[in-house]
N, C-alpha and C positions, 0 to 999 in steps of 0.2 A: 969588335965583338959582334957575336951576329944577333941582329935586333929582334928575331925572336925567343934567342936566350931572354934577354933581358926580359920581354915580357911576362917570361916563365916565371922568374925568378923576383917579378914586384913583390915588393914585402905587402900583408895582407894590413885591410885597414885597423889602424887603432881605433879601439873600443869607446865608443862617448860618455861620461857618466853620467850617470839618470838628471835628468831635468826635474827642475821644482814638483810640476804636475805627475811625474812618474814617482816621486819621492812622496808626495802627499797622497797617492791613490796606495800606495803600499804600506803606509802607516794608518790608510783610513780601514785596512783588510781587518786591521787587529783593533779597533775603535770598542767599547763597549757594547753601543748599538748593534753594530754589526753582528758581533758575538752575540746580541740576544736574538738578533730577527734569526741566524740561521739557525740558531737552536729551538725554537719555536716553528721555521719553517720544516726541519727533520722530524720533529718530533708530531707535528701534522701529518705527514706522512705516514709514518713507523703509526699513529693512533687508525688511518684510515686505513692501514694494512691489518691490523689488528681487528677492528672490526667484520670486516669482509672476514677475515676469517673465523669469528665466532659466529656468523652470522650463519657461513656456510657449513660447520660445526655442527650447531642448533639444529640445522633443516637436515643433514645428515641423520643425526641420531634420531631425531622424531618419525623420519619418513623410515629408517631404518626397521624400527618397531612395528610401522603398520607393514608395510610392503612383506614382512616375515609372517604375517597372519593371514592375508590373501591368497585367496583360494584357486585367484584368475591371475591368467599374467597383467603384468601393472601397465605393460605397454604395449599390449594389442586386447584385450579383454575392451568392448562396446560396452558399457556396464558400469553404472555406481552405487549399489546395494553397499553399505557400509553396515548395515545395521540389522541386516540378517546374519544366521548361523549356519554355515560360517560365511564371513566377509567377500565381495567377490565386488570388484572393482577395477579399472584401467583407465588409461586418457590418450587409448588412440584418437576418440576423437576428438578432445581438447585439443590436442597437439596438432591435430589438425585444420581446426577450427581458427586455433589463434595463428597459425602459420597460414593458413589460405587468407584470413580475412588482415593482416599484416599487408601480405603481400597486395591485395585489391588496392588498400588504402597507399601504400609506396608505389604505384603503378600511376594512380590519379593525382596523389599531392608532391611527388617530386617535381615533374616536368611544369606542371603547372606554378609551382613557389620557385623555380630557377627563373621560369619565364615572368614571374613579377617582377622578382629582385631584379632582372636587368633590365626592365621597364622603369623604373623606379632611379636606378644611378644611371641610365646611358639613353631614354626616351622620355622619361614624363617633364610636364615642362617645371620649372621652381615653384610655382604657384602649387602644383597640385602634390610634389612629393612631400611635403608634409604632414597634408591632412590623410591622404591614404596609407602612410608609417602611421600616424596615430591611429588609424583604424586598425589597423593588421596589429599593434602592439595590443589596444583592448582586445581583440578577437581569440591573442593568448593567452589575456589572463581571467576568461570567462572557465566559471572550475566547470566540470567533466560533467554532473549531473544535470546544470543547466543545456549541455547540448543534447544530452540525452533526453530531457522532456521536450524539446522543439525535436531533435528526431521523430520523437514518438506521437506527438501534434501531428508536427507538418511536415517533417519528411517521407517519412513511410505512408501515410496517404495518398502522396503527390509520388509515389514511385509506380504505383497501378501503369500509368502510359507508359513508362518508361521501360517495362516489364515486361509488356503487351507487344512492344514495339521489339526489344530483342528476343521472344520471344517466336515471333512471326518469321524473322529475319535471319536470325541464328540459331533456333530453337534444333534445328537440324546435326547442330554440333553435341548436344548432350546438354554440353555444359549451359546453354543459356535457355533450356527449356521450362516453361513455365506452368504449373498447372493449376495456378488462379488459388483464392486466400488471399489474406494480406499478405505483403510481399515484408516479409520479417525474416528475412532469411541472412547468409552470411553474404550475399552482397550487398544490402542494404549497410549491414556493420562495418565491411569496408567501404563504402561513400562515407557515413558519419563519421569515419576514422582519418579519410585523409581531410575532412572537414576540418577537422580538432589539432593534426600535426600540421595544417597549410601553415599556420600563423608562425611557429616555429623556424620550419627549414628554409620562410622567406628573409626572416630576418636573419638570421645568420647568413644565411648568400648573400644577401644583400651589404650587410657588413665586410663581407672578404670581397665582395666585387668594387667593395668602394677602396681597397687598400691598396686596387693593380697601379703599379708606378705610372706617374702620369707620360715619362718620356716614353714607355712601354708604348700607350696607345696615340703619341703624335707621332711617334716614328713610322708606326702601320699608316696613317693618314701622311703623314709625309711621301708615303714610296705609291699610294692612288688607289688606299684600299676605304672600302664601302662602311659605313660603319658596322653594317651584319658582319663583314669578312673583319673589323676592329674585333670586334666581340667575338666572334671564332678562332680567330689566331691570337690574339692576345688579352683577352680578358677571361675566358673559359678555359683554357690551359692556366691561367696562373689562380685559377681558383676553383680548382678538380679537387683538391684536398678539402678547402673548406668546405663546398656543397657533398661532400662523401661525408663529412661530420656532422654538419646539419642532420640530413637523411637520417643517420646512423640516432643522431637525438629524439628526431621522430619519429625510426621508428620501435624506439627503444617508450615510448610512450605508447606507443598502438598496441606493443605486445602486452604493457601492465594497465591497460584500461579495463575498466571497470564497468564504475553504475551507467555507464553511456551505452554501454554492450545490452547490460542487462534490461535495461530500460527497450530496448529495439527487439531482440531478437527471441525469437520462442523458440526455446533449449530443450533437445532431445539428446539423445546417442545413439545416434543413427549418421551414419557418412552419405552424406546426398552426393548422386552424382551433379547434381544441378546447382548451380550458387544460387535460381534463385527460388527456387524453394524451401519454406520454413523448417526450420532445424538448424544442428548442431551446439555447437559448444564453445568457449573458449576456456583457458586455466582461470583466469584474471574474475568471470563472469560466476564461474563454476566455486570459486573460492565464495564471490562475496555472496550469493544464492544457497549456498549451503552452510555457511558455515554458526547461524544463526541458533538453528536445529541438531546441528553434529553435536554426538556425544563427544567423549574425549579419544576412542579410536577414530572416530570420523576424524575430526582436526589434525588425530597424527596423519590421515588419507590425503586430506587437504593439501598437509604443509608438504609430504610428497610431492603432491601434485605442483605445489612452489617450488620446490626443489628445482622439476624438471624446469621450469619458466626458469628460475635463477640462472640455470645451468645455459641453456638457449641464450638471454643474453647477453650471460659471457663470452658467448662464441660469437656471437655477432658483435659486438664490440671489439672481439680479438681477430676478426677476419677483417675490419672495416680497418683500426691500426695497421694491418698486415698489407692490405691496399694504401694509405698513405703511406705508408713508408716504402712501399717500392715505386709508386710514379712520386715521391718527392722533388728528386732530383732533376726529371722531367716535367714540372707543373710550372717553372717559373720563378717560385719562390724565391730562390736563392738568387738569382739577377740582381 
């Protein structure tokens, strides 16, 4: 018989019946406990889908009411008259405001908290990574109004050189021209901002940078790589997903800052070419500034005004999911 028949034709292998531990892990699916964690675990869910959606319900039908009595468009109208006849309001420059001064603060406090977090797990020595995690953990639980009265002390007076300085030097570009005042402007609000998210997006890198497998980074030092080149080929690819989450946390805090904004910056509606000169706006600023005084169409103006923020960072949390999930596969992770 010719011996590759035979091969063809081995009978396939008999099936093994479950072992103890496969038989105990299948009987523990259907345990009481079990049944109660998933059902408590679903129905966590199914409650926090339910909320977001009365939430966004609420802000709907309130902003729906004012936005129909507005006289200006809601979303290029320079202008927040709520209280005149008739109504004339917009947040082009909220929207501006809290998008440009977001983005200042994400510009200075990412690179800088990715650059702790890997000073901290791959340079500092054991003596000192301790007491600087406890520093940086206090620095995030100091609440929002305390940095905003040190802003408004000590930061924005000591901004004058700083101001003078890009003014002189880059004044030429538009954007960083200066025309003297306190410097209260929306660069100042993004320095304060990436002050306030640095403690945040260190500690979470810091936490994913401590997760990379360790045979990961002795195989790059096994093959004659530098620790920079450890850290670039193997510790920064397998934690692109987590510092995108971090970021995305802070800067999901920049957008709904508040008394810190308010505290710094002198609020117009007016679109500066300049970041650093005084003005503009944010939703967050603009809410907690007005709403003290607003009638009951005001508050419906307001909660518009929330709406659009709600709405922004939906999108931004569903852009930042949309980037993990397509370098997943490429981060590492899964190794």
């Amino acid at each position: 018989m010719d011996i590759s028949t035979q091969s063809t034709q081995s009978p396939l292998p008999t099936p093994q019946p479950p072992t103890t531990e496969q038989q105990r892990a299948a009987r523990g699916a259907t345990r009481p406990g079990d049944r109660i964690f998933l059902g408590l675990s679903r129905g966590s869910g199914i409650l926090l889908l339910v909320i977001m959606a009365a939430i966004a319900v609420f802000l709907t039908y309130r902003a729906v009411l004012a936005i129909s009595e507005d006289e200006g468009n809601f979303l290029t109208t320079f202008e927040w008259n709520t209280n005149t006849v008739p109504p004339v309001f917009g947040i082009a420059v909220l929207a501006f405001g809290t998008i440009v001064s977001s983005i200042i603060a994400m510009v200075i406090a990412v690179p800088v908290a990715v650059a702790i977090a890997l000073f901290l797990t791959h340079y500092a020595p054991r003596r000192l990574r301790g007491p600087i995690a406890y520093v940086i953990d206090l620095l995030a639980a100091v609440p929002s109004i305390v940095y905003g009265l040190w802003g408004a002390m000590i930061l924005v007076p000591h901004l004058t050189g700083l101001f003078g300085w890009l003014d002189e030097y880059l004044g030429w570009t538009g954007i960083f021209s200066w025309e003297g005042g306190a410097p209260r402007s929306m660069f100042t609000v993004g320095i304060l901002l990436a002050i306030m998210i640095l403690p945040i997006i260190t500690n979470v890198s810091r936490e994913v940078f401590r997760q990379v497998p360790q045979m990961h980074e002795e195989a790059a030092l096994a093959l004659g790589a530098t620790r920079w080149e450890v850290i670039r080929m193997a510790v920064l690819p397998f934690g692109r997903s987590g510092v995108i989450s971090a970021s995305m946390l802070g800067l999901g805090r920049a957008l709904g800052e508040t008394m810190a904004v308010a505290t710094v910056l002198s609020p117009d509606f007016i679109i500066h070419g300049s970041l650093l000169n005084p003005g503009g706006g944010t939703f967050a600023q603009n809410i907690a500034s007005k709403f003290s005084e607003a009638t009951e169409f005001g508050r419906d103006a307001l909660i518009a005004s929330g709406l659009v923020l709600f709405v922004i960072t939906l999108l931004v949390n569903g852009a930042a999911r949309a980037i993990i999930a397509r370098r997943k596969e490429y981060s590492g992770a899964n190794a």
